[in-house]
N, C-alpha and C positions, 0 to 999 in steps of 0.2 A: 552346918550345910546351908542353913538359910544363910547367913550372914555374910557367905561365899557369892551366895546367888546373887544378895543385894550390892554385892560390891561388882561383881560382872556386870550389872546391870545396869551401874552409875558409870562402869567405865564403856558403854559401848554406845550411851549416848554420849558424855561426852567426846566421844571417836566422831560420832553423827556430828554433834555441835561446831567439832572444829572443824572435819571436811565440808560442811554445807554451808560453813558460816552464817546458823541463824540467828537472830536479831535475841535471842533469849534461850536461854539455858533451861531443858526441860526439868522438871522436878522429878526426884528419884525415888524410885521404888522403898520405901518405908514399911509397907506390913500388906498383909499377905492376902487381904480384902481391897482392891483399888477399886476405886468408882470410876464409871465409865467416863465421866465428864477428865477426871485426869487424865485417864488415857487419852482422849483427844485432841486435849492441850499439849501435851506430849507430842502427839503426831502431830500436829500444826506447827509445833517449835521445827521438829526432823524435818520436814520439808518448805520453810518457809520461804524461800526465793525459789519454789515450785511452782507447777502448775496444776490444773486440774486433772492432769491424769496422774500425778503422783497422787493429789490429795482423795483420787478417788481409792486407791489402793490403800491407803492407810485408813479410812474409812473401814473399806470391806475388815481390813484387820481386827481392830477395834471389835466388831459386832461378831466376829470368829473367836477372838481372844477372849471377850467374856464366858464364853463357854467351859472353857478352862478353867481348873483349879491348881492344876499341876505349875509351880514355879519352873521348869524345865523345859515345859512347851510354850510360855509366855516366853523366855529368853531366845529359843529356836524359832518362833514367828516374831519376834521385834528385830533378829539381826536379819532375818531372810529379807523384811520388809526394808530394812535400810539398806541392802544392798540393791533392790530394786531401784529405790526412788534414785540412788546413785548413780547405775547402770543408766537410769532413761534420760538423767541430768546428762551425764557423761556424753550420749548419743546425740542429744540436742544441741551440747554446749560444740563439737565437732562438726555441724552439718549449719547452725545460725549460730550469727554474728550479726550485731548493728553496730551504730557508729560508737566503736570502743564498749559497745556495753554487752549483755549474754539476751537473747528473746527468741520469742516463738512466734514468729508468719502465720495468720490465719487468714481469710477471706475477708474478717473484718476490720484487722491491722494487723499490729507488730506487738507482744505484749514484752516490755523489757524488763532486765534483771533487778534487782534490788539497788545495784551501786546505781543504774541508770534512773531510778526511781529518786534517789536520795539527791542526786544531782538538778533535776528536772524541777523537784521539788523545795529546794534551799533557797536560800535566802543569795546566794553568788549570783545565779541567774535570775530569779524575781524580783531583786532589789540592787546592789550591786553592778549588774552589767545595765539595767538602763540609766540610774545616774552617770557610768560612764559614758554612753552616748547622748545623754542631753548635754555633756560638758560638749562632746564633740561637736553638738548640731548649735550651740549657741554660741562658740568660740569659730566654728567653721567655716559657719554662715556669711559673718559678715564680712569676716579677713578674708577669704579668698571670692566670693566677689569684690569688695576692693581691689584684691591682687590681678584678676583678672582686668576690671575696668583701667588700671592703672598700664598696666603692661599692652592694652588693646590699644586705648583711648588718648593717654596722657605722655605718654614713651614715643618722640618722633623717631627717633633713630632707632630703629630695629638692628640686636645684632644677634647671634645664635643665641646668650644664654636667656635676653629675654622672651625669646621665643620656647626656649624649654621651659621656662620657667612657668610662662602662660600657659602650659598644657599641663604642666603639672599642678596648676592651679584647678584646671578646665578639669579635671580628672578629681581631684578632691571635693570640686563642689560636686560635681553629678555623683560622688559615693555620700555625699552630706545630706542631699535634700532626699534622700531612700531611710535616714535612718530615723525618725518619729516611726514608719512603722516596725522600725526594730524597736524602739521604745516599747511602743504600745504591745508587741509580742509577748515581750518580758514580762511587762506589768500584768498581762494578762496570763499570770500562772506559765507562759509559752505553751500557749494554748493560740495557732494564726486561724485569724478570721478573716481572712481576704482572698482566700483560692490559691491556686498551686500557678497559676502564671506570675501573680505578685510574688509569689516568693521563690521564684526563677529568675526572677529580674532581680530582686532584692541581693538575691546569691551570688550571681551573676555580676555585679556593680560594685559588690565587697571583696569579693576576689579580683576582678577587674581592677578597680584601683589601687590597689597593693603589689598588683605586681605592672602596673603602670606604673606607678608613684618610682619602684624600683628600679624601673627602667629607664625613667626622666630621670632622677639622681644621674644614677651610673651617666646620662649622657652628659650631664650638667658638671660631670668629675672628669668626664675624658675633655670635655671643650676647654674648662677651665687649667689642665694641664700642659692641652698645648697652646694656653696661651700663655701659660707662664712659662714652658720649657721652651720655643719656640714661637718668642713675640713676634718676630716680624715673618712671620709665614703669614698668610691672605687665606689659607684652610680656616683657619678658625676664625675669622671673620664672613664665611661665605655664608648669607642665611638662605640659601637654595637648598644649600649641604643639609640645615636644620631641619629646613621646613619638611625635606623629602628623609630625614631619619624620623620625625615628629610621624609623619604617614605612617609608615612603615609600623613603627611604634603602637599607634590605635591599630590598624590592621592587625598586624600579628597578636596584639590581645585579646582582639574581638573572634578571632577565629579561633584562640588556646582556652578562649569560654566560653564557645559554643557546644560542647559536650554537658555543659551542667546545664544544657536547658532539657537535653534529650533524655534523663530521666525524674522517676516523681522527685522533690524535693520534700515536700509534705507527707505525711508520716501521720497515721492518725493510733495515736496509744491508746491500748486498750485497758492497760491496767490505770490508767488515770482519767478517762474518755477525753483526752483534748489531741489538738493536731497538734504536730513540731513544724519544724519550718528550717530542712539544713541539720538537725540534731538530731536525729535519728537516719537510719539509711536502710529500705528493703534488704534483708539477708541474700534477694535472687540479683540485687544490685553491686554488689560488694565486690566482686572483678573490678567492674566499669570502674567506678570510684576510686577502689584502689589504686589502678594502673594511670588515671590522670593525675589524682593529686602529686604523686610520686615524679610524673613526667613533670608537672607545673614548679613540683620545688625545686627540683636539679635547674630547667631549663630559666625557669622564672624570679631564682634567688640564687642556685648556687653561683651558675657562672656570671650573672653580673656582679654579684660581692664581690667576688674573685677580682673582675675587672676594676671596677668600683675603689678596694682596697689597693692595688695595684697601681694604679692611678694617682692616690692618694701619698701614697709613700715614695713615690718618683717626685710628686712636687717636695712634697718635706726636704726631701735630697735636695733636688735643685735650690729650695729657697735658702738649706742650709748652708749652700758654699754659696748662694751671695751676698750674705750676711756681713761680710767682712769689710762690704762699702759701708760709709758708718751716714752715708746720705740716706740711704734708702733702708737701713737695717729696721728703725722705726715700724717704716710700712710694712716690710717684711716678714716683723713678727705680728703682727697684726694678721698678717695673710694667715701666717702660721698655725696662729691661734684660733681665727674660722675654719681651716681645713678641719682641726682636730675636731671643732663641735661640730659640726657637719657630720664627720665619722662618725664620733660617737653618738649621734641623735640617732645617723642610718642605722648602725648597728644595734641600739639599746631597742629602735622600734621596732626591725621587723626579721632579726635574727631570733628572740624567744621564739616570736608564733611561727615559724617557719621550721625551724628545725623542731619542734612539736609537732607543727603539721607531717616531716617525715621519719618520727618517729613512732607517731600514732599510727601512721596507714601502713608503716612497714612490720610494725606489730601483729595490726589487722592480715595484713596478708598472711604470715605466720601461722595464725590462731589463736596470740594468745590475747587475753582479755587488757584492755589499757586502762586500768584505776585509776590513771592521772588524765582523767579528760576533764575534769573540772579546770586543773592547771592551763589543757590547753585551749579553754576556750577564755582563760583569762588571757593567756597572751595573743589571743586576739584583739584584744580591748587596745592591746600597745601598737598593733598595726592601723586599728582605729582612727587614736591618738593624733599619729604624725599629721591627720589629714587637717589639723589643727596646730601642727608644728609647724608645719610648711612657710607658713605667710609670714614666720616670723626670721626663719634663716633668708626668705628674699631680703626681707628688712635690714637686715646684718650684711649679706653681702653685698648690696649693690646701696650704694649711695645712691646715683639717681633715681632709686627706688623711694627710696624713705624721702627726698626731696620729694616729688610728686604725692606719697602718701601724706605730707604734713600740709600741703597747698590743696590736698582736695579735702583733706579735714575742714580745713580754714576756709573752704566755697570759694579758693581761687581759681580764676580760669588761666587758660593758656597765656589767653592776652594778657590779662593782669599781670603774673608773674614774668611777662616780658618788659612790660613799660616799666614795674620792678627794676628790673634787670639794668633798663637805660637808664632810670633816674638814678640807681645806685653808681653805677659807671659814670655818667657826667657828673655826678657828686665827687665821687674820687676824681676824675679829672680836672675841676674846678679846684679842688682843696691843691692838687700837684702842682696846677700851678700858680695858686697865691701863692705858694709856699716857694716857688721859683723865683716868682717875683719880687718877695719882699728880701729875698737872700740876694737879688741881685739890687737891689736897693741900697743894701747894706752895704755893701760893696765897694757900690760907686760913692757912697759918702766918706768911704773910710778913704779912700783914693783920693778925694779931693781935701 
């Protein structure tokens, strides 16, 4: 009989163990005198991603339970008590929710679940995500103001894509010089010290630019389309056209994120005492959140990929039936071959974190718990990224880009690389025609 008892008894914590998924497996009932310190270790394993009111309940048991000598009634109050602590988990885990993780709303914050704890805590977010964004802020910094000063400054001829090009610059640097205090967030355990407006702005400017960034592609893959599917149309040449989709553009961003300033962003945990900043989310906020991010991914990724891709594979087509001039096939596949890394940079950056982003919130709506938030706040890191890819595809696609970049490397002015321009020209001119002259030299001597 005993030996029945002690094997019930190994199997209804391990029942506990795996429904509650605590961090350590309680030690099992052995002989017929347990000391009270056991038992408590015990209930501390049963409700370890609890709260204080399970843990007070296991408590009460404990100090009930020793009164006991009967093996029959220790097993009748250890399963009553773990169905409690499951029942109030169960209740809680239905009614709060934060961002992907399980917690409890009180006056003084948010306390969250274990997986939220482990995340918060690790080394991805403490060490990891801020060397990604120092690569960002040191590789970002300087290429896209270059690419700005170059396409404002150095660029007389304005035509649409340098004009998108420069906003999509103007867009990467304003999300660049925001991210030291995303550094310094990180490094500080993600723990923010600078108030809930900085980190409204902060939020606000990361999601801004990403789906700006978005939006300047997809225009910079329609313009470029139709200048390859229809060169001699004057539409793609109009920069009015540019200038007023370019408005249009910051407008409609600024207004798809101004919902993330209308609630907290900061988040103060209680089970760690440090604030978040964007990583956690009030449980009485979880509608709001929900129903925007959800609107921002369809409206703010799905359908410009769409287009975007769309776009992309009508030039392929066109560039591949005129291929067959063998003057211009050269250039051709050259075209060819930036469309594709162009796609493929769009898509490698900022399809992970986006379909993460409407994976995760359409979970959150659901109920159920998202274990892959560490994943998705890595592929954030790759929406990050591009804002440091950017200056390098202007580079590649436009020549007189990378002319102007290598002249203001070198402290050439305007002027300079003009008189440049003329002494190279009357130098060829002069070489054309010695070269006229001494063949008509020839000539006349062979004739006489």
């Amino acid at each position: 009989m005993v030996t029945c008892l002690i094997t019930l008894r190994r199997f209804f914590l391990l029942t506990c163990y795996v429904r509650k998924g605590c961090g350590t497996l309680p030690l099992p009932f052995t002989s017929t005198s347990y000391r009270q310190k056991e038992y408590t270790n015990a209930c501390i394993s049963i409700q370890h991603s609890s709260y204080i009111a399970d843990r007070s309940i296991l408590e009460s048991f404990v100090e009930v339970n020793m009164g006991f000598q009967s093996h029959w009634l220790k097993l009748i109050f250890l399963f009553t008590c773990v169905d409690l602590c499951l029942s109030q988990k169960n209740e809680r885990n239905a009614a709060v929710d934060d961002r992907g993780f399980s917690g409890n709303e009180t006056m003084e914050g948010v306390g969250v679940s274990l997986t939220g704890l482990m995340v918060l805590e690790s080394h991805l977010t403490t060490v990891f995500l801020p060397i990604v964004y120092i690569v960002v802020f040191a590789v970002g910094l300087p290429t896209n103001t270059m690419a700005i000063w170059v396409f404002l400054f150095r660029t007389k001829k304005k035509h649409p894509a340098a004009i998108y090009m420069a906003n999509l610059a103007l867009s990467d640097l304003l999300f660049v010089i925001w991210t030291p205090l995303k550094i310094a967030y990180h490094f500080n355990g993600n723990d923010w010290i600078y108030g809930e407006r900085l980190c409204k702005v902060l939020v606000g400017f990361f999601y801004g630019n990403m789906y700006c960034s978005i939006l300047f592609i997809t225009c910079i893959s329609v313009q470029r389309y139709w200048a390859i599917v229809y060169p001699l149309s004057q539409d793609c040449r109009n920069n009015h056209v540019a200038i007023g989709v370019s408005v249009a553009v910051w407008v409609g961003v600024w207004l798809l994120t101004t919902p993330l300033y209308l609630y907290d962003q900061t988040v103060k945990v209680t089970n760690l005492n440090i604030t978040t900043c964007h990583d956690v989310i009030r449980p009485s906020q979880i509608s709001m959140a929900v129903g925007y991010f959800l609107t921002m991914g369809t409206l703010g990724f799905v359908v410009p990929t769409v287009v975007c891709v769309v776009a992309y594979i009508l030039m392929l087509k066109s560039l591949r039936n005129s291929m067959t001039d063998n003057s211009i096939s050269k250039n051709r596949r050259k075209a060819v071959v930036l469309i594709i890394t162009v796609l493929v940079m769009f898509l490698v950056c900022f399809t992970p974190s986006n379909i993460m982003l409407l994976v995760h919130y359409s979970l959150l709506l659901a109920g159920v718990v998202n274990d892959g938030y560490g994943f998705y706040i890595t592929t954030l890191c790759l929406a990050a990224l591009n804002s440091c890819v950017d200056p390098f595809i202007y580079y590649f696609i436009s020549e007189e880009f990378r002319e102007h970049v290598k002249n203001t490397l070198r402290c050439r002015s305007e002027r300079t690389v003009a008189r440049m321009r003329v002494s190279f020209s009357a130098l060829k001119y002069s070489k054309k025609k010695s070269t006229y002259t001494s063949d008509s030299g020839n000539t006349q001597s062979c004739s006489c």
